[in-house]
C-alpha positions as CSV (number, residue, x, y, z in Angstrom):
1,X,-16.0,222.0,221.0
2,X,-13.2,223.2,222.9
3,X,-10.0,224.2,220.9
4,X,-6.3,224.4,222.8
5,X,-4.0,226.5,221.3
6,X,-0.3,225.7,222.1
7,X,2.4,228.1,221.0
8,X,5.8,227.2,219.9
9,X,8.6,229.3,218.6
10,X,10.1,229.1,215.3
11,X,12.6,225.8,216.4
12,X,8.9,224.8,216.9
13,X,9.5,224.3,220.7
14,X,6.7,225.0,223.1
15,X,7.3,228.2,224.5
16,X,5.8,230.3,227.3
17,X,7.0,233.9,225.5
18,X,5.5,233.3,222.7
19,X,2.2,232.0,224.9
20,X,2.3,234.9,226.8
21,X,2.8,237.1,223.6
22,X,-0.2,236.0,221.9
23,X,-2.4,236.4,226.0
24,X,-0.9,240.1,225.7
25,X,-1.8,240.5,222.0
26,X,-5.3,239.2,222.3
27,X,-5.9,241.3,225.3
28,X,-4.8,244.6,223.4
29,X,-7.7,243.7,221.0
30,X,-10.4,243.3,223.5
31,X,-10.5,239.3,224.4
32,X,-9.5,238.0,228.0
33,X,-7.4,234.8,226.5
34,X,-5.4,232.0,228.3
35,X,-4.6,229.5,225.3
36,X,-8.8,228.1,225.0
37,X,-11.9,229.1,223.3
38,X,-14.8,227.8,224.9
39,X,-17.5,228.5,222.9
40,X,-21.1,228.1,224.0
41,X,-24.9,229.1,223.2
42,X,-24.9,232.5,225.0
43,X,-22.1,233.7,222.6
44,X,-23.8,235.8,219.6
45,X,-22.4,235.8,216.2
46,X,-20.7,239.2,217.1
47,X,-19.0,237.4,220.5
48,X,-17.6,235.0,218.2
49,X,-16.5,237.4,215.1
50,X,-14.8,239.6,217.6
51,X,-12.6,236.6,219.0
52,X,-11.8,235.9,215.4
53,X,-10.9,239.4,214.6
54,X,-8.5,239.7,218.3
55,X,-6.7,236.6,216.9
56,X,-6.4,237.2,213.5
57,X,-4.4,240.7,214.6
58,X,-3.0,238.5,217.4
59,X,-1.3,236.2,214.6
60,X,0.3,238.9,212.4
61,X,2.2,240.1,215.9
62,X,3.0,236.7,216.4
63,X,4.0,235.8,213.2
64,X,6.7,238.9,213.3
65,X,8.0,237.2,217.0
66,X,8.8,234.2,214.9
67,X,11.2,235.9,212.9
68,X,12.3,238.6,215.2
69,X,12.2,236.8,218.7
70,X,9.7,237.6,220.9
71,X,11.5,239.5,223.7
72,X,10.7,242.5,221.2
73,X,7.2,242.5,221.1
74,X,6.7,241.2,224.9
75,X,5.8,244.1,227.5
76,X,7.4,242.4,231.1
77,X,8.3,238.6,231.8
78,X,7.2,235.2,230.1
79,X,4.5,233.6,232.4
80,X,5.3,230.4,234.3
81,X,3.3,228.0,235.4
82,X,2.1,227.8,238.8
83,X,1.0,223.5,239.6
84,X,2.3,222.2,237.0
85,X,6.1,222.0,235.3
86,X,5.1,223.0,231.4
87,X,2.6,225.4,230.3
């Protein structure tokens, strides 16, 4: 189980801002984060709740760069993809 999160704006357009919004947000609340969970056996329960909690704060930041853009929320540039043309 492997799940892939891709992040769109509110024109629901992939978008690297708001990818690299929700990296910087779930960072803030303690997670490293590139866009995948991998779960696996050596997580404990408390591994697991505290990605849940770092996303769940992760989402009401996002959810405010949907309606207010997310050049306001963003500290620095967009990433961009280094082999490959889309993130």
């Amino acid at each position: 189980w492997m799940p892939v999160f891709i992040f769109r704006n509110n024109k629901k357009e992939i978008c690297s801002g708001m990818r690299t919004l929700a990296m910087q947000e779930m960072i803030k609340n303690g997670v490293l984060f590139q866009g995948v969970f991998v779960p696996c056996f050596s997580h404990t329960f408390e591994d697991v709740e505290l990605f849940a909690s770092a996303f769940e704060g992760t989402l009401k930041t996002y959810a405010n760069a949907l309606q207010d853009g997310y050049q306001q929320y963003l500290l620095g540039e967009p990433t961009k993809p280094v082999f490959r043309k889309y993130l």
